[in-house]
BALOBA-1460 file (C-alpha; in Angstrom, 3 decimals):
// residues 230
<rec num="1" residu="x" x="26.321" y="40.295" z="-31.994"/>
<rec num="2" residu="x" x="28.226" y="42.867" z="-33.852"/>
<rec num="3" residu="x" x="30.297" y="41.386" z="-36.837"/>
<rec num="4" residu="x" x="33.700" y="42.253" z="-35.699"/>
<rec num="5" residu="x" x="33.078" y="40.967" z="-31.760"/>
<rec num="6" residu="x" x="34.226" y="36.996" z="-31.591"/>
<rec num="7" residu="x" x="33.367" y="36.322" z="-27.990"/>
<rec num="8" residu="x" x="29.982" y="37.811" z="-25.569"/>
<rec num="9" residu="x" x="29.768" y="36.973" z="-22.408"/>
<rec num="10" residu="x" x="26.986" y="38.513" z="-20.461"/>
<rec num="11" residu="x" x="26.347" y="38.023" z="-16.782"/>
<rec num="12" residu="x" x="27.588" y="34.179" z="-16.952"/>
<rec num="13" residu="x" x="28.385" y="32.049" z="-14.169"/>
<rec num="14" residu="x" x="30.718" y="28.751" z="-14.431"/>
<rec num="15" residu="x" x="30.494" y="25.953" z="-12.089"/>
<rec num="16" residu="x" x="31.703" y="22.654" z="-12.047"/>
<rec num="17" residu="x" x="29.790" y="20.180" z="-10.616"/>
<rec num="18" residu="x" x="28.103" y="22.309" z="-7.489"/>
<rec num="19" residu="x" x="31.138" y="24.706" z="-7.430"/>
<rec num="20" residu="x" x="31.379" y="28.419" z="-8.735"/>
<rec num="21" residu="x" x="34.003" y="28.696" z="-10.169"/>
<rec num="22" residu="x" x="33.551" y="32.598" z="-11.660"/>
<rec num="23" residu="x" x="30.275" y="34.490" z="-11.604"/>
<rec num="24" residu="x" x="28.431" y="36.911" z="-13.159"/>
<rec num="25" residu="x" x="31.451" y="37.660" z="-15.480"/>
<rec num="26" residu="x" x="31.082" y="40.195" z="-18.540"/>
<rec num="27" residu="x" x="33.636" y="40.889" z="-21.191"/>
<rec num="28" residu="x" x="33.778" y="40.903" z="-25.260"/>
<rec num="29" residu="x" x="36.400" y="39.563" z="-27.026"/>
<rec num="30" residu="x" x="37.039" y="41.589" z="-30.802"/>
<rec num="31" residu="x" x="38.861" y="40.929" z="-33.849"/>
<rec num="32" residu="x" x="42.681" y="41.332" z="-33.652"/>
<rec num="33" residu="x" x="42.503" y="41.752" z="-29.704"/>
<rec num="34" residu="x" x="44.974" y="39.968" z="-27.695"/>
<rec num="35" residu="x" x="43.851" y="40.083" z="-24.410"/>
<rec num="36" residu="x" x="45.861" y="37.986" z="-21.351"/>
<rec num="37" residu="x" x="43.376" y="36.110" z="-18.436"/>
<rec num="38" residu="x" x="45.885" y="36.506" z="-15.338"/>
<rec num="39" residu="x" x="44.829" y="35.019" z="-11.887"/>
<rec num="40" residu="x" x="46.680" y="32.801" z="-9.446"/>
<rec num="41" residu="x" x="46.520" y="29.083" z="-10.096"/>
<rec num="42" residu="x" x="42.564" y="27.920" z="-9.700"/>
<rec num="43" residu="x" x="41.209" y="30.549" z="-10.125"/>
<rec num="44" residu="x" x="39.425" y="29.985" z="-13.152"/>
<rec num="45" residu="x" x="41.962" y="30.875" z="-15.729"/>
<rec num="46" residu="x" x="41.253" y="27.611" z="-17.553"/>
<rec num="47" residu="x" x="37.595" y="26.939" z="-16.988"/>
<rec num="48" residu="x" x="37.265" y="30.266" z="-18.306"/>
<rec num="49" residu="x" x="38.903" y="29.039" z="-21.503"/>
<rec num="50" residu="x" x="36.951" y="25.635" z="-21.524"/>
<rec num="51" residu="x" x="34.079" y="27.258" z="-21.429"/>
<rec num="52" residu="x" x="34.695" y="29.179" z="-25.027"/>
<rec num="53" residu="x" x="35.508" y="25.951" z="-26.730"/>
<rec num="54" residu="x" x="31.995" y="24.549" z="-24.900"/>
<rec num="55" residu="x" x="34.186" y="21.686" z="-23.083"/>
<rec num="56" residu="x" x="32.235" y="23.372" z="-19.933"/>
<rec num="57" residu="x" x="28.586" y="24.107" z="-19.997"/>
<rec num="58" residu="x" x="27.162" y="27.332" z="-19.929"/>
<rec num="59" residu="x" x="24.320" y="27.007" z="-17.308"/>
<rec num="60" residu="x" x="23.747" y="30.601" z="-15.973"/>
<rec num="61" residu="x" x="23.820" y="33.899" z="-18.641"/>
<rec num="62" residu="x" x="24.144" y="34.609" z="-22.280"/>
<rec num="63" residu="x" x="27.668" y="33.227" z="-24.015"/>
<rec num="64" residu="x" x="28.137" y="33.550" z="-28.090"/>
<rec num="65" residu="x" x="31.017" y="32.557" z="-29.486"/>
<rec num="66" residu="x" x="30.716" y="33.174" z="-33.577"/>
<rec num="67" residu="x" x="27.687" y="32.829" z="-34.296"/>
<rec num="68" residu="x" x="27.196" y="29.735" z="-31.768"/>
<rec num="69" residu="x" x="24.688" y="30.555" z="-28.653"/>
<rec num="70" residu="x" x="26.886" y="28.189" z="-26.132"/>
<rec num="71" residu="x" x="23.848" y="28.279" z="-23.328"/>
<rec num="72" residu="x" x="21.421" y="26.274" z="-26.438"/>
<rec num="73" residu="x" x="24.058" y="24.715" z="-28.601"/>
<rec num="74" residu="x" x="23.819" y="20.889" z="-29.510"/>
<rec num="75" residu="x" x="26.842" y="18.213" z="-28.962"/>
<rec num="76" residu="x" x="26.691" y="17.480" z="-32.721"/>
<rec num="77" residu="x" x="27.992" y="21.368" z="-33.584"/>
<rec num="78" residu="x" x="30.376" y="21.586" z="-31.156"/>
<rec num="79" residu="x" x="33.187" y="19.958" z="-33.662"/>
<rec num="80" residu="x" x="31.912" y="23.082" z="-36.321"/>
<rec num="81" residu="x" x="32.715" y="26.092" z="-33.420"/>
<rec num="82" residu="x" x="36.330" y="23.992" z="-32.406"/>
<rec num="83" residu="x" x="37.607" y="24.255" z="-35.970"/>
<rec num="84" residu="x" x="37.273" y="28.143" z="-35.946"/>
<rec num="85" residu="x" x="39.307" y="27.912" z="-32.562"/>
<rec num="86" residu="x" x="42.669" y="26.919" z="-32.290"/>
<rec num="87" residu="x" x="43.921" y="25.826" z="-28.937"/>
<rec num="88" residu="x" x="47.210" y="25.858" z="-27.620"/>
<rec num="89" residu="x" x="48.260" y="23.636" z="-24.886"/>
<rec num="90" residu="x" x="51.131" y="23.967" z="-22.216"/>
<rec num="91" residu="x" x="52.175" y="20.273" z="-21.568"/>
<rec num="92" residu="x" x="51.809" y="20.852" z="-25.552"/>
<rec num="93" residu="x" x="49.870" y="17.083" z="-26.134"/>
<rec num="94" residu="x" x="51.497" y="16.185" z="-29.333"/>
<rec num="95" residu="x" x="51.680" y="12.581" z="-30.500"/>
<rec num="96" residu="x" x="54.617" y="10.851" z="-29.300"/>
<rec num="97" residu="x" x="54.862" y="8.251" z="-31.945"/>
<rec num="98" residu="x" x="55.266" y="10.355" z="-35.080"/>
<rec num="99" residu="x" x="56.460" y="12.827" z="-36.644"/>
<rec num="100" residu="x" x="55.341" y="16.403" z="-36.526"/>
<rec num="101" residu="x" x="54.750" y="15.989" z="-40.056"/>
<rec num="102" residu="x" x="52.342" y="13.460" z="-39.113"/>
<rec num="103" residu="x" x="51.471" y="15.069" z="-35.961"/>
<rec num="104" residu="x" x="50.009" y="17.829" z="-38.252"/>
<rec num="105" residu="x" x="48.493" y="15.319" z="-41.428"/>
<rec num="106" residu="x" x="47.047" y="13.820" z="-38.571"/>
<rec num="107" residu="x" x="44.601" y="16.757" z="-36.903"/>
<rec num="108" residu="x" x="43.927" y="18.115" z="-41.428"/>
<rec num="109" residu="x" x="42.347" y="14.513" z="-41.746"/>
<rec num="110" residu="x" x="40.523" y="14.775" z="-38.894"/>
<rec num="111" residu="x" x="39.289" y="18.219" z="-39.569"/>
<rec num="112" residu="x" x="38.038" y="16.638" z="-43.517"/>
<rec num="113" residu="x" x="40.653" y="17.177" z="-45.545"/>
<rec num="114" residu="x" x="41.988" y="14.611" z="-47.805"/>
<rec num="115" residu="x" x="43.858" y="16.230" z="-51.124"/>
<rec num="116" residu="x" x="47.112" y="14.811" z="-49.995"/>
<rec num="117" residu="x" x="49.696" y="17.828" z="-52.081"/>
<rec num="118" residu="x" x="47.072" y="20.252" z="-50.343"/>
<rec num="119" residu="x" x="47.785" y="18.420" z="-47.033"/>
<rec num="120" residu="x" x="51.251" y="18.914" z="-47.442"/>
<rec num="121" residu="x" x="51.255" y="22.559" z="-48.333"/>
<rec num="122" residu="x" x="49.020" y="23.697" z="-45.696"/>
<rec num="123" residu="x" x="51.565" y="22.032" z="-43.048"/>
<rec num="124" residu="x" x="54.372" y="23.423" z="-45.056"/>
<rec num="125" residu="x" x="52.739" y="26.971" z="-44.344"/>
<rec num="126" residu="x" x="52.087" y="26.803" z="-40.579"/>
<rec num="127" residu="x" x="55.559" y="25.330" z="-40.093"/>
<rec num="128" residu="x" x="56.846" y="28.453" z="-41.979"/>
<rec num="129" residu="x" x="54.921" y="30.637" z="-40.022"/>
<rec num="130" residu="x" x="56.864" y="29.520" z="-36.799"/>
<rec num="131" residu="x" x="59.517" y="29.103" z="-38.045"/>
<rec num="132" residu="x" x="59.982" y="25.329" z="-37.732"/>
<rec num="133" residu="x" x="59.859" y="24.662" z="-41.342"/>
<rec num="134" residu="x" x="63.432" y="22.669" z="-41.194"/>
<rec num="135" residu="x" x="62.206" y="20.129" z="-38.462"/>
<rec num="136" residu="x" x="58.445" y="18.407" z="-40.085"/>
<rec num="137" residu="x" x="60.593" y="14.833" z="-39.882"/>
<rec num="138" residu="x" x="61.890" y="15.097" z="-36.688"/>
<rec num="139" residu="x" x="60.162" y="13.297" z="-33.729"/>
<rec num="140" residu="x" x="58.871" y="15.618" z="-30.931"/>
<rec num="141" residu="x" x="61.429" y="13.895" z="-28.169"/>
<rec num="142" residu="x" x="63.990" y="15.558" z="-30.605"/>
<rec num="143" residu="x" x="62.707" y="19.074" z="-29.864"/>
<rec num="144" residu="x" x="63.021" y="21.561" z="-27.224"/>
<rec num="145" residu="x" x="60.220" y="22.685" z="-24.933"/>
<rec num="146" residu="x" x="59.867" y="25.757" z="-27.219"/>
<rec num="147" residu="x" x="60.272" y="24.077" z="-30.371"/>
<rec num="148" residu="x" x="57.646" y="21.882" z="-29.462"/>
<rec num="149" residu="x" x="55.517" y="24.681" z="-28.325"/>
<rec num="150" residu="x" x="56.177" y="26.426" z="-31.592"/>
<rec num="151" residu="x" x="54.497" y="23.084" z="-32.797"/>
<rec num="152" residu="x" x="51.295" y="22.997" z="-31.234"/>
<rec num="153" residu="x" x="50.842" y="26.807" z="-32.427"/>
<rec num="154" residu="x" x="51.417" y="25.435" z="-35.629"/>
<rec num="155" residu="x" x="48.889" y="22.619" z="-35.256"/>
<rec num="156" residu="x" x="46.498" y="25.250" z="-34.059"/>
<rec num="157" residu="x" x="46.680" y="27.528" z="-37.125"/>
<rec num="158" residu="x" x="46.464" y="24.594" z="-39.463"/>
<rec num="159" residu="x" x="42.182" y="24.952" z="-40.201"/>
<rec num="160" residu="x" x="43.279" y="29.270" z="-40.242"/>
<rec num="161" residu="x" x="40.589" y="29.563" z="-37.047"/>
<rec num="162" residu="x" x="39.163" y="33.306" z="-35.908"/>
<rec num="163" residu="x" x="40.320" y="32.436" z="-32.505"/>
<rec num="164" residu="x" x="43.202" y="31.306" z="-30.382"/>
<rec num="165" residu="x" x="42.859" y="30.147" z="-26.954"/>
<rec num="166" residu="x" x="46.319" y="29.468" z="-25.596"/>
<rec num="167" residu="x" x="46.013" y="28.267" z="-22.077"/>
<rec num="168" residu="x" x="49.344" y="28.649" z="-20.144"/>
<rec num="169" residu="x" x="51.413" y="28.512" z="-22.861"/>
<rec num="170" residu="x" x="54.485" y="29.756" z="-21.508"/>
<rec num="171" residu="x" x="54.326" y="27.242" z="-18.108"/>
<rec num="172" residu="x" x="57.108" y="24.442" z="-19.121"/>
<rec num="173" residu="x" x="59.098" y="27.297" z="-20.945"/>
<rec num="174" residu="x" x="62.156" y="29.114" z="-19.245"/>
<rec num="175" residu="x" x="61.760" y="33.340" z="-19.826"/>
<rec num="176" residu="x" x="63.805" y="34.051" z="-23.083"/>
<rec num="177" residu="x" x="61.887" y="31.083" z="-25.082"/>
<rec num="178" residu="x" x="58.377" y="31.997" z="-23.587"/>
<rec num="179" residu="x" x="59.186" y="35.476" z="-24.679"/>
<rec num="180" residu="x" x="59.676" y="34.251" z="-27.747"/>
<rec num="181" residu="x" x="56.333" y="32.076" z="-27.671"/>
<rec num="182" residu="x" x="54.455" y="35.071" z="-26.565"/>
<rec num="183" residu="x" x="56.029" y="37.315" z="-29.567"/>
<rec num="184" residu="x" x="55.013" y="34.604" z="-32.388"/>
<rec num="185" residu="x" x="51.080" y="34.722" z="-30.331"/>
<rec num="186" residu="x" x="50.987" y="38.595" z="-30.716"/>
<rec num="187" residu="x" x="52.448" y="38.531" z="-34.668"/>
<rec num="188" residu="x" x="49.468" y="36.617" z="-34.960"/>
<rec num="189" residu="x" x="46.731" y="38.352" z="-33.222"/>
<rec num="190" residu="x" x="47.912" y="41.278" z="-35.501"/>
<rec num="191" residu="x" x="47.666" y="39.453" z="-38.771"/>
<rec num="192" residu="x" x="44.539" y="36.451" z="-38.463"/>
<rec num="193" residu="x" x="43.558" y="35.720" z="-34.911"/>
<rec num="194" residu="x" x="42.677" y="36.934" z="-32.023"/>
<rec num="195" residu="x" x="44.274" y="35.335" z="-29.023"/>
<rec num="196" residu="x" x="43.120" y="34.966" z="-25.736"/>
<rec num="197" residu="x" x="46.422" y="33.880" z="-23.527"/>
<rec num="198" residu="x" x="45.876" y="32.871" z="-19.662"/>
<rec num="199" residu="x" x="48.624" y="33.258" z="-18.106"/>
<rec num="200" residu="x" x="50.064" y="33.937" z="-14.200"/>
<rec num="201" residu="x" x="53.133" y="35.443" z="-15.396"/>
<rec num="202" residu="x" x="53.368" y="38.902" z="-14.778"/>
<rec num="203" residu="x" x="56.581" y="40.150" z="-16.592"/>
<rec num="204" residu="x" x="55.176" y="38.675" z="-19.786"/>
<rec num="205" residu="x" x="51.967" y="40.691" z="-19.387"/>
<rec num="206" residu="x" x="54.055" y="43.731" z="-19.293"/>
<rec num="207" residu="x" x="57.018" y="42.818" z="-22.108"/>
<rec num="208" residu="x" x="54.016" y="42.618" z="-24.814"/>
<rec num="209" residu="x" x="51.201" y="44.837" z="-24.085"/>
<rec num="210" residu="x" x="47.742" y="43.808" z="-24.621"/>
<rec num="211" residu="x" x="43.887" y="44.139" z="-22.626"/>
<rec num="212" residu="x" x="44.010" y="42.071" z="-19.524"/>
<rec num="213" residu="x" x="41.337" y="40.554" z="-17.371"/>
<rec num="214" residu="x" x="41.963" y="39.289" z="-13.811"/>
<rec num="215" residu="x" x="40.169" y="36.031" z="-12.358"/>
<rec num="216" residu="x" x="39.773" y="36.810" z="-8.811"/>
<rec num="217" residu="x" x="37.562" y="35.805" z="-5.656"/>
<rec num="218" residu="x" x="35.173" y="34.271" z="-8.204"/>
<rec num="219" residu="x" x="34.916" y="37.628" z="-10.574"/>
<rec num="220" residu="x" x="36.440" y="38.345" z="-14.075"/>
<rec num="221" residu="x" x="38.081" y="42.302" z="-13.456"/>
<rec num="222" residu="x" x="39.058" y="44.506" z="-16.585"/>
<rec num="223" residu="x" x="42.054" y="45.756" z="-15.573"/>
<rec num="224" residu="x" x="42.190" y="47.979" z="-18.824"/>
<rec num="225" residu="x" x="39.650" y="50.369" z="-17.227"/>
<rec num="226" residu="x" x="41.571" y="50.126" z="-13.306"/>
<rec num="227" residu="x" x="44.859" y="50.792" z="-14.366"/>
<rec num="228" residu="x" x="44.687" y="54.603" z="-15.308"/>
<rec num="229" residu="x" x="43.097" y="55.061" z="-11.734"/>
<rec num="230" residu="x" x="46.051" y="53.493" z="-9.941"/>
């Protein structure tokens, strides 16, 4: 796999239990790309994205992610290819009983790290980086839906990963925040990540331009090349 290319996908198929879910699907993800997965709901936004962080199993084609051959790869180095990914949820799945502080400490221990002023100035960083550097006491029933979103971006910049996989990140957001959400994503992409964003909002899609791929009847369609023949 060329160095700069993240993601390789080559003729893979995704099933869950006896179901296709997408087949036969192509597509290379490259450093700094921000590319959107649009589709209607099921179908196959998210398995698409499971399958990247090997949550899914690849049974049919060739998938590399990194350096990490998904159709071969052992349970015991799937924690190694997650760090280099961060993931960003929509119902967000922060802990409920601390703070985000703690929220963060909590995923950096996880992760191996234990210097406890290095701790501290990583999540001081990511917080700065969304802009939420005011609010590391405050409980996250005490934020908004996009402050807490701005969180879990956070959280998934905290081990600096190659990759972010935001899976309908925008869903539990009204337009003007999730604008906002989607503006912090491509600041990113630009600067340390690239960031895959499923999404089946349309408007966004065309407010921040990026390379898109459709999920549809079961295929993965590169609208990039379709577009100029419309």
């Amino acid at each position: 796999m060329e160095e700069q290319s993240l993601v390789k996908y080559d003729n893979v198929s995704l099933n869950i239990e006896e179901n296709t879910i997408l087949k036969d699907i192509s597509f290379e993800i490259k450093r700094d790309d921000f590319v959107y997965i649009i589709g209607r709901v099921g179908s196959g936004k998210s398995t698409l994205l499971k399958s990247i962080y090997a949550e899914l199993p690849i049974e049919e084609g060739e998938a590399r992610v990194f350096d990490y051959n998904l159709s071969t790869l052992k349970r015991k180095y799937i924690p190694f290819l997650r760090r280099k990914i961060g993931i960003v949820f929509q119902d967000f799945q922060l802990l409920i009983d601390r703070s985000v502080e703690k929220n963060l400490e909590f995923v950096l221990r996880a992760t191996g790290w234990e210097n406890k002023k290095v701790i501290r100035d990583r999540i001081n960083e990511v917080l700065v980086q969304v802009n939420m550097q005011n609010k590391a006491y405050k409980m996250p029933h005490e934020l908004s839906g996009g402050e807490q979103q701005r969180i879990v971006i956070a959280r998934a910049l905290l081990n600096s990963p190659s990759l972010i996989l935001a899976d309908e990140p925008t869903g539990n957001l009204d337009p003007e925040t999730g604008n906002q959400i989607v503006a912090l994503l491509h600041s990113i992409s630009q600067k340390e990540a690239a960031v895959i964003m499923s999404t089946h909002n349309y408007s966004i899609v065309q407010n921040f331009p990026g390379k898109i791929m459709k999920c549809e009847n079961m295929k993965l369609i590169d609208l990039n090349h379709v577009e100029t023949e419309e």
